[in-house]
C-alpha atoms as one frame of an Amber mdcrd trajectory, in Angstrom:
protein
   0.889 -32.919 -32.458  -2.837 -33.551 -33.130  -3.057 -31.037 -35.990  -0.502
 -32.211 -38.032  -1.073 -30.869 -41.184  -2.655 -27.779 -40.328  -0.995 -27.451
 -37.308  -2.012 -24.433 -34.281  -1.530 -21.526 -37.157  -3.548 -22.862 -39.541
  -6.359 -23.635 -37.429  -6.360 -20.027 -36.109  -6.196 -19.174 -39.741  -9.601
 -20.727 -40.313 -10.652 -18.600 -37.359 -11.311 -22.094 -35.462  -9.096 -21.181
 -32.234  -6.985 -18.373 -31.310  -3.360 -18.783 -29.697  -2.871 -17.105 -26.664
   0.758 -17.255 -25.765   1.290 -21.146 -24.860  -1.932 -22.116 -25.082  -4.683
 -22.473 -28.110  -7.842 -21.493 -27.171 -10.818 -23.422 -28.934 -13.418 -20.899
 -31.030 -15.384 -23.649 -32.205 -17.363 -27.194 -31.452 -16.817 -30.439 -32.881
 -19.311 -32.981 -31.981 -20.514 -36.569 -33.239 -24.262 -36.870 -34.889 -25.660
 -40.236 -35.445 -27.677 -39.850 -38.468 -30.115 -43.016 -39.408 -31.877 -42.192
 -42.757 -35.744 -42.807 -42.745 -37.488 -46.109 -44.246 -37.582 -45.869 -48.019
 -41.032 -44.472 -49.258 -42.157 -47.622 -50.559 -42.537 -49.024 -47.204 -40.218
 -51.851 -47.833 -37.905 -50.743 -44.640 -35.060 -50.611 -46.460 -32.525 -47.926
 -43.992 -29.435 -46.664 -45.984 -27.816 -45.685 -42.623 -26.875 -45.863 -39.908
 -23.896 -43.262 -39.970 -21.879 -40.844 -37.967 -20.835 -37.302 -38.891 -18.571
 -35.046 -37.315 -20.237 -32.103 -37.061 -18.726 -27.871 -36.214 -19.933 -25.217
 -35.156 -19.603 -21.891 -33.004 -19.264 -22.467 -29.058 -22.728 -22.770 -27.775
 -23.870 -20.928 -24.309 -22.718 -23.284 -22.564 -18.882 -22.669 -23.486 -19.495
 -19.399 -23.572 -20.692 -18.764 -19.999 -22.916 -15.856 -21.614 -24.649 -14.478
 -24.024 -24.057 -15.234 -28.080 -22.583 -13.633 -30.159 -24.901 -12.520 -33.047
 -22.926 -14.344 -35.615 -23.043 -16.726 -33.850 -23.127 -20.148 -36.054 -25.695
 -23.169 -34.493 -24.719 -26.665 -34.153 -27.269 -29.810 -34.673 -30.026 -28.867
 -32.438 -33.653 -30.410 -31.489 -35.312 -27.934 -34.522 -32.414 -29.116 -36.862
 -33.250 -32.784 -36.529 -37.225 -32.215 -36.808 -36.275 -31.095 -40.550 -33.767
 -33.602 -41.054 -36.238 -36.259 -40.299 -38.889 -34.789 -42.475 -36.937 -34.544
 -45.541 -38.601 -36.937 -48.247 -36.172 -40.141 -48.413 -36.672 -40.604 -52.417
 -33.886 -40.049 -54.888 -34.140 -36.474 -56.722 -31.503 -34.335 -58.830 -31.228
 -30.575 -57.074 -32.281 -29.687 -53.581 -31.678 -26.097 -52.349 -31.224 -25.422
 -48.722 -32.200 -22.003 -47.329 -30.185 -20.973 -44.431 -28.147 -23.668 -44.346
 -26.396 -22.775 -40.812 -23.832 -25.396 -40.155 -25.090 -27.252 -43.535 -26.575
 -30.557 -41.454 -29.435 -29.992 -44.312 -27.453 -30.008 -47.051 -25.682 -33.037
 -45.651 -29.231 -34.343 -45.192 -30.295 -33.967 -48.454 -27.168 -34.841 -50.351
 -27.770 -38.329 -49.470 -30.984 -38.565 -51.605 -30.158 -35.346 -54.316 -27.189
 -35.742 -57.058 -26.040 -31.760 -56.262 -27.098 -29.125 -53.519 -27.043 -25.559
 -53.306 -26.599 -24.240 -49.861 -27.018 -20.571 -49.058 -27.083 -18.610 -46.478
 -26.642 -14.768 -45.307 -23.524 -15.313 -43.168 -20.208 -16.075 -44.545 -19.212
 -18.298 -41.689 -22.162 -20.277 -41.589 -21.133 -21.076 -45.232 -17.695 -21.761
 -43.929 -18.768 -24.379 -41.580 -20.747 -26.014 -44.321 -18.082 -26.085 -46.634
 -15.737 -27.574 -43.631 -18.533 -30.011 -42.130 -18.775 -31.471 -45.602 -14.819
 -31.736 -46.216 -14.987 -33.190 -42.729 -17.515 -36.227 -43.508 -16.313 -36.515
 -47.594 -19.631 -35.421 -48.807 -18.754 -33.698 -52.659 -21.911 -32.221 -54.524
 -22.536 -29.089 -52.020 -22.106 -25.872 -53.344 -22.298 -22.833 -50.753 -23.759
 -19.088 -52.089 -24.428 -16.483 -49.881 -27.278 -14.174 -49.961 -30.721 -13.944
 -48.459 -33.609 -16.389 -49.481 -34.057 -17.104 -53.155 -31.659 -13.718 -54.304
 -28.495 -16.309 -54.683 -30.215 -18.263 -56.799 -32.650 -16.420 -58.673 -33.541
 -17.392 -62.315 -32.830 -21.264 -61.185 -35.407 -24.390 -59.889 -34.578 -27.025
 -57.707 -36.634 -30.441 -57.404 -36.783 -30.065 -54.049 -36.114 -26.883 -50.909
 -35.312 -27.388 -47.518 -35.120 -24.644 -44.772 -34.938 -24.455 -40.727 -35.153
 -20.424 -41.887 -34.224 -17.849 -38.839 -38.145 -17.753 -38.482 -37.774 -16.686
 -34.461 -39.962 -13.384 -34.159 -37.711 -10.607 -32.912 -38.713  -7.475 -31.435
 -37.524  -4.708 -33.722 -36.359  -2.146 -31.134 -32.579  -1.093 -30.185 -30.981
  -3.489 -27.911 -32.675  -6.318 -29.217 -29.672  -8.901 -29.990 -30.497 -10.174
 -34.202 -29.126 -13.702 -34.422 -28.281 -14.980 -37.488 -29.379 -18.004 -36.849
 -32.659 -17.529 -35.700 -33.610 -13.736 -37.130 -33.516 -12.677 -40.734 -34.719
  -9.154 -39.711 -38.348  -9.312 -40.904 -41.202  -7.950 -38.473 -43.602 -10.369
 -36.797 -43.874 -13.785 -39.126 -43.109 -11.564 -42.705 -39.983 -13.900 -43.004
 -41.912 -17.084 -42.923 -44.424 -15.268 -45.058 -41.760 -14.170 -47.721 -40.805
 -17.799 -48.072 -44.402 -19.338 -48.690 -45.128 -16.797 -51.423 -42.049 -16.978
 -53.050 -40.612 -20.608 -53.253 -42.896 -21.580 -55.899 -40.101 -19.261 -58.112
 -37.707 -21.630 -57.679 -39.575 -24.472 -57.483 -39.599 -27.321 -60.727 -43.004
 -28.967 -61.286 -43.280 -31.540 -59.392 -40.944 -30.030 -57.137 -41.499 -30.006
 -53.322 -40.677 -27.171 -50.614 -40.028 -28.179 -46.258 -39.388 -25.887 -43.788
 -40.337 -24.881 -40.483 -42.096 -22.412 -39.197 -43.545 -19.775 -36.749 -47.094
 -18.098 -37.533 -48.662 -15.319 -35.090 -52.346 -15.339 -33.972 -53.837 -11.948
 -34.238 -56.536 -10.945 -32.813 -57.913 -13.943 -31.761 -58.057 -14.953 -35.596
 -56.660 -18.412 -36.354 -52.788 -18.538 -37.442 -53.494 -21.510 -39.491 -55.615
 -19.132 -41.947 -52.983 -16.697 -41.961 -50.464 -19.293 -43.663 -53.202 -20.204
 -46.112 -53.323 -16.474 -47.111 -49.720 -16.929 -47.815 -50.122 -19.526 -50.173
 -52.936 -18.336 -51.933 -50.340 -14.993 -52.472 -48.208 -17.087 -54.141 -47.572
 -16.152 -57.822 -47.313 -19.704 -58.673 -49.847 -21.541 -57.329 -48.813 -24.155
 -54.446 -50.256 -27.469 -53.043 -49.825 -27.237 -48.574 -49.656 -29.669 -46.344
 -48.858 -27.430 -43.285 -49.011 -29.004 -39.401 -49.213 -27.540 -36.595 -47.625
 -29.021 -33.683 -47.307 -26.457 -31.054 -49.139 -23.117 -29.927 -47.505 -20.853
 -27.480 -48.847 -17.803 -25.373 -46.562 -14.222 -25.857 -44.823 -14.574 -22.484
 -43.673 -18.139 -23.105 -42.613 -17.430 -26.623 -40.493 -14.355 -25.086 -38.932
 -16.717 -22.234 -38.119 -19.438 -24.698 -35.938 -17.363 -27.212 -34.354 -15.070
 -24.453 -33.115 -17.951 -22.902 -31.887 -19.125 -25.874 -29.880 -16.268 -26.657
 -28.404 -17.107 -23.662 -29.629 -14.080 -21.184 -30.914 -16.169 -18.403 -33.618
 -15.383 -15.859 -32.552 -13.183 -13.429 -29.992 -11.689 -15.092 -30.005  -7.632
 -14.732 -28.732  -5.572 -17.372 -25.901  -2.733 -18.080 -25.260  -0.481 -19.955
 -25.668  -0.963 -23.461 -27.028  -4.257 -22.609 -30.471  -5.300 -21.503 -31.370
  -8.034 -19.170 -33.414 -10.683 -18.957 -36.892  -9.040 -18.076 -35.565  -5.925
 -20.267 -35.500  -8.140 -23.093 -38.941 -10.087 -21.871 -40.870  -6.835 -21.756
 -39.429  -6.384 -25.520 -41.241  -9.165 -26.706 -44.196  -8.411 -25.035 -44.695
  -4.956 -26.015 -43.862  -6.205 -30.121 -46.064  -8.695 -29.514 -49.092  -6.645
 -27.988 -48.818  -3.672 -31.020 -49.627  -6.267 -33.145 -52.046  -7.950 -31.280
 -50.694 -10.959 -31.261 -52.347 -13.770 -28.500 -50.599 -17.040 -29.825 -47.885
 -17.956 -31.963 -48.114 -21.367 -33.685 -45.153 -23.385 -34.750 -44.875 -26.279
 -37.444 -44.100 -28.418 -40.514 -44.923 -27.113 -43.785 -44.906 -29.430 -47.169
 -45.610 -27.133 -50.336 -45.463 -28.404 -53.789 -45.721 -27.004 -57.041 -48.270
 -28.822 -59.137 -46.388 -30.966 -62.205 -49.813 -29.958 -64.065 -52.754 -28.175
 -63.790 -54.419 -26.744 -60.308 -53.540 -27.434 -56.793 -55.243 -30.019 -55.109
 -53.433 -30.671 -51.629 -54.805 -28.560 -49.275 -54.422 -29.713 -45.678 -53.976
 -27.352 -42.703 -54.242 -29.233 -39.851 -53.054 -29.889 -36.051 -51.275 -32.722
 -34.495 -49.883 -32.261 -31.020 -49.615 -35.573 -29.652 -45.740 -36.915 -29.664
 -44.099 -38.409 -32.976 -41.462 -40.892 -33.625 -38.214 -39.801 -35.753 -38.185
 -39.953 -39.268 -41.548 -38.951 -40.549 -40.200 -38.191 -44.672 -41.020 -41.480
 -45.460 -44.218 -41.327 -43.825 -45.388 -37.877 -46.041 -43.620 -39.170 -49.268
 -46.334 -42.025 -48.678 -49.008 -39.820 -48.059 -48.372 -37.826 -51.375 -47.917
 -41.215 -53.392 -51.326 -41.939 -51.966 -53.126 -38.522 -52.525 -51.712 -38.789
 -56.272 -52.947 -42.243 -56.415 -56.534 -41.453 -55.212 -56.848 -38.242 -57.098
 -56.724 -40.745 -60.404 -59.922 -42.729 -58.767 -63.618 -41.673 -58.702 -65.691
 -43.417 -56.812 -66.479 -46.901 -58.723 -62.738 -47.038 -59.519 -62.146 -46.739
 -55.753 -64.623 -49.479 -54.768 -63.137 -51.816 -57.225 -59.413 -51.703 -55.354
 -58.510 -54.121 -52.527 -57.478 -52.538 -49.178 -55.506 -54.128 -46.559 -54.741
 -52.461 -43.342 -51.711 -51.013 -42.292 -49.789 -53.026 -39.774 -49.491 -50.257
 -37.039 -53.170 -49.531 -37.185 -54.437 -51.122 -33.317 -57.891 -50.826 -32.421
 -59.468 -49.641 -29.061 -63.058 -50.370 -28.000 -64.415 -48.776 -24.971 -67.553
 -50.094 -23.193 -69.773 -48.779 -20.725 -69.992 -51.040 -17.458 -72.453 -53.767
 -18.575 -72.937 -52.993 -21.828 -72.478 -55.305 -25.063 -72.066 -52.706 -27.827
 -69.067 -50.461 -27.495 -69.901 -47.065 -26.944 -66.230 -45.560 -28.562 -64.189
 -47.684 -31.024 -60.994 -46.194 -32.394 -57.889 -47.132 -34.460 -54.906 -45.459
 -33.570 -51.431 -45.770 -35.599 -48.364 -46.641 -34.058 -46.086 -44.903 -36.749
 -46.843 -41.910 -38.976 -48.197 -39.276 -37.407 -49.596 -41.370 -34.420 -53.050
 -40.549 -35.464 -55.978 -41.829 -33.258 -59.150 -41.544 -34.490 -63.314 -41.844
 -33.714 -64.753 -44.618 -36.034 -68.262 -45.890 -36.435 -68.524 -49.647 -36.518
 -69.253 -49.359 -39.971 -65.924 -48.027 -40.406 -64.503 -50.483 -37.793 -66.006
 -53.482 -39.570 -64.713 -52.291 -42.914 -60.437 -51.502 -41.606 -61.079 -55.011
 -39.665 -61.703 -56.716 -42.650 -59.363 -55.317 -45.540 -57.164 -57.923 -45.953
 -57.037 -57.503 -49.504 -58.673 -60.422 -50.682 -62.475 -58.240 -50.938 -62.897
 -54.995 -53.156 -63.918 -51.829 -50.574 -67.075 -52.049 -52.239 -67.835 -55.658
 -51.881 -66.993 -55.051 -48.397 -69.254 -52.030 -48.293 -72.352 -54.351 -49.633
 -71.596 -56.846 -46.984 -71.570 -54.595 -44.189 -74.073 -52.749 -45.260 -76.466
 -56.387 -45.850 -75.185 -56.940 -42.303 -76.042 -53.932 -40.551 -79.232 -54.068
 -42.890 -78.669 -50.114 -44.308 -78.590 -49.166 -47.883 -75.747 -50.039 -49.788
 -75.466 -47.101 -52.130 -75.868 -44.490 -48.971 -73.036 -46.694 -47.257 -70.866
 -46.218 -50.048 -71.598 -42.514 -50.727 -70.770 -42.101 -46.205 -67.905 -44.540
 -46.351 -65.598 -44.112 -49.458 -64.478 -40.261 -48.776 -63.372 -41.777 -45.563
 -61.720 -44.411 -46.858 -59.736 -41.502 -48.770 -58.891 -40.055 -45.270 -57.402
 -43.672 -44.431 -55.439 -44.138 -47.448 -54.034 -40.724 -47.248 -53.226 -40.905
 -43.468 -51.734 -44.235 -43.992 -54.431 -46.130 -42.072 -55.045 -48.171 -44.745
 -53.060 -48.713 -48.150 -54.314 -49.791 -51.890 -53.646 -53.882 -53.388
């Protein structure tokens, strides 16, 4: 009665239940996802949502009482929705999505692109895309399968998304290799493989986000090993890559074993490790390699629309973030763009005004007149809080747009009786930093 045009057979036909004598057994999840697009990158507010799509996928633990299968096909989950709400919010023509999964990407990205390509190495992931889409009316998505730029090789896209199956994975029998989480690379190759070889299908101009794991070897930093994988790109890339997390091996072990759905305490059988089998896995993977961290994060490459790359930001930011932080980095590539058109006397002759989520803090000593730590911290963005001078302080506290930055630079620097020109040559590559990190923007 509820299936009326399908009816029991045909939804067992889409392998979506099975009928077991009288009764239909469900093989799949349907579930509601609020989606509320970001504020437009022009700051205006403007939000083109909110929405609600219905969204499938493959029974989750949960329903399963067990383990996953390794086909297994992920719904809408905390990493999917980091992505989503990173994607730039500005109108483009073709977005690729890596991996799509269940295709909440694609439906992402649809919203701002005129056509998507969605690929992905399982069939059935492409199956749920092509139903989640039929299920919300989104036209424009095209599914291919194959592994990371092979389905569309020869072609460029404006813009790539991924949430890739970056989850390191011992390489040893008995192992489970999701799908959706393990693209059967060693260590962090997989993540590695994409840096170095989006720029392929990338148009100039044309901007790459995923996320992403990255090991720490040998006590050397993670963050320099993802540089080294955009410097081995064959066309050269901008990076703007964050860091937000850093775990130790045993945690990173617990985390995905769990997730697989092997929990703690569970002993194994035959043909099927348990939970401290599966532990000890990780931890012997991770010790060949010499791995003592793994670091996980956002990463923003773009391929230069001409000459040399000039974005080159590799950076950490743990403290928590709002949702919806694509209009936030389209802003802060307007901005770099902007000031990379300036020298210095063209700089000084613009008008700043503050953001109006920049706060500042002053913090005293008991009895004491001057402050002995001012900062500004942003309420939006990436919640930022930083250290200023009261040179600095003096100059965010007065950009209201009505002075240039260098007639406020003269003023301060008459008031704090310093030399102008060695105020302006300390101050203006800061107020750079500002502009870029949204601190401050340019009238």
């Amino acid at each position: 009665a509820a299936l009326r045009a399908a009816g029991a057979s045909g939804l067992a036909a889409l392998g979506l239940c099975r009928i077991d004598g009288d009764e239909v057994v469900p093989l799949a999840l349907l579930r509601p996802q609020d989606v509320v697009d970001a504020a437009d990158a022009d700051g205006s507010g403007t939000l083109t949502g909110p929405d609600e799509w219905w969204i499938a996928s493959d029974l989750d633990e949960a329903a399963l009482g067990g383990a996953l299968p390794t086909g297994h096909v992920l719904g809408v989950g905390g990493a999917s929705l980091t992505l989503a709400g990173l994607q730039l919010p500005t109108p483009t023509l073709r977005v690729l999505d890596v991996g799509t999964g269940c295709g909440i990407q694609a439906l992402r990205a649809r919203r701002d692109a005129t056509y998507v390509v969605a690929t992905d190495v399982s069939a059935r992931a492409l199956a749920f895309t092509q139903l989640n889409a039929l299920l919300n009316g989104v036209d424009g998505i095209e599914t291919r399968l194959g592994s990371l730029f092979e389905p569309v090789r020869g072609e460029v896209f404006d813009r790539v998304v991924s949430n890739p199956p970056f989850v390191i994975t011992p390489r040893v029998a008995g192992v489970p290799e999701y799908e959706y989480r393990d693209a059967g690379f060693a260590g962090d190759d997989l993540v590695a493989a994409f840096v170095s070889g989006v720029g392929a299908v990338l148009a100039p101009g044309g901007t790459a986000q995923l996320l992403g794991n990255w090991e720490y070897r040998a006590g050397a930093d993670g963050l320099h090993r993802v540089r080294e994988w955009v410097a081995a790109s064959e066309v050269p890339l901008e990076a703007w890559v964050i860091e937000r997390e850093q775990l130790d091996p045993l945690a990173y072990a617990e985390l995905w074993v769990r997730d697989g759905g092997t929990a703690p305490g569970t002993r194994g059988t035959p043909g099927t490790p348990g939970y401290a089998d599966l532990v000890g896995a990780w931890l012997a993977d991770f010790a060949a390699r010499g791995v003592t961290g793994i670091g996980f994060g956002y990463l923003l490459l773009r391929r230069p629309a001409s000459g040399a790359p000039r974005l080159a930001r590799y950076e950490r930011v743990t403290q928590p973030l709002g949702d919806g932080l694509g209009a936030h980095l389209g802003q802060a590539l307007a901005a770099f763009d902007a000031l990379a058109a300036l020298d210095d006397d063209a700089l000084a002759a613009t008008r700043p005004v503050v953001a109006g989520d920049v706060t500042e803090a002053r913090h005293h000593l008991p009895g004491a007149e001057a402050p002995s730590v001012i900062e500004l911290r942003q309420g939006g963005g990436l919640a930022r809080t930083l250290e200023v001078d009261p040179a600095l302080a003096a100059l965010v506290g007065a950009s209201d747009g009505e002075l240039t930055a260098g007639q406020l630079i003269d003023a301060i620097a008459d008031l704090l009786e310093v030399d102008a020109a060695a105020l302006r040559a300390d101050l203006l590559p800061r107020v750079r930093e500002l502009v870029f990190t949204g601190f401050l923007r340019l009238a």
